[in-house]
C-alpha positions in Angstrom: 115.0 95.9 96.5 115.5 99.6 96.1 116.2 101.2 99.0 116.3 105.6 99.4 116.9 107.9 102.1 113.7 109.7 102.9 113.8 112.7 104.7 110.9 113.8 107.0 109.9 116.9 108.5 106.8 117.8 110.2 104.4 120.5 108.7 101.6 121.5 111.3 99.4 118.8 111.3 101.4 116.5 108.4 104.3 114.8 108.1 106.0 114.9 104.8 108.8 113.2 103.6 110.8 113.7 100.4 113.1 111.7 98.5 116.4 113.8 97.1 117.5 110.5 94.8 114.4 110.9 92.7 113.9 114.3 92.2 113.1 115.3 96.0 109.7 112.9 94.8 107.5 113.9 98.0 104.2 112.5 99.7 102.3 114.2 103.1 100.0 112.3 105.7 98.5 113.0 109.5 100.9 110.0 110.2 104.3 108.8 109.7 103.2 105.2 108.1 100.7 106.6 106.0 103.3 109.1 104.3 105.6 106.2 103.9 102.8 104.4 102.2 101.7 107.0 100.3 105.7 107.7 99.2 106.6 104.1 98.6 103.4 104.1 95.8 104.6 107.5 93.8 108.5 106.2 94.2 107.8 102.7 93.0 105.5 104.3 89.5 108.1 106.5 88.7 110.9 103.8 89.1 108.6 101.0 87.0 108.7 98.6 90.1 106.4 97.1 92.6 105.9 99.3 95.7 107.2 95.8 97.9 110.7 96.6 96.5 111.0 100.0 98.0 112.3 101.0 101.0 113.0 103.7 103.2 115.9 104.6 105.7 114.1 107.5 107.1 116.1 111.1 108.1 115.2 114.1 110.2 115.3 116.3 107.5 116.6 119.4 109.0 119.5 117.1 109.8 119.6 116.4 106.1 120.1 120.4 105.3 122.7 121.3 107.4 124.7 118.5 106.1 123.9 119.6 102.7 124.9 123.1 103.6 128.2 121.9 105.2 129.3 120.1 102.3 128.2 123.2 100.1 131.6 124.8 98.9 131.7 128.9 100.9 130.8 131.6 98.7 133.4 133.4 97.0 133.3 136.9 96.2 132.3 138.4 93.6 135.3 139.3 90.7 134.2 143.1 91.1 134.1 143.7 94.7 137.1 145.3 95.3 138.7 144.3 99.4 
């Protein structure tokens, strides 16, 4: 079994969820489980498996982002600024 995080945000009428392990992979529905669905079939072809071995630990992705961002080293100035 190949288990991913998939991270879902809502986009007016759809949810979408995405996939950052396999190339942010992404699939959109009017419902959660059909975007699931729809998500589990493109991951499963790309990774040359049956769509039964994959599975989802689903994450609010917003969440996801600001803990990308946190663990994103600050920005350093650049060499020619002069402080």
């Amino acid at each position: 079994m190949k288990s991913f995080v998939a991270e879902v945000s809502r986009n007016g009428e759809f949810w979408v969820l995405q996939v950052p392990a396999v190339d942010f992979l992404a699939a959109r529905a009017g419902n959660l489980l059909e975007a699931e669905d729809k998500l589990r079939v493109i991951v499963a072809r790309r990774l040359g498996v049956e769509r039964s071995n994959v599975s989802f630990e689903l994450q609010d992705a917003d969440a996801a982002r600001r803990q990308r961002q946190r663990v994103s080293p600050a920005p350093q100035p650049h060499p020619a600024i002069i402080l």
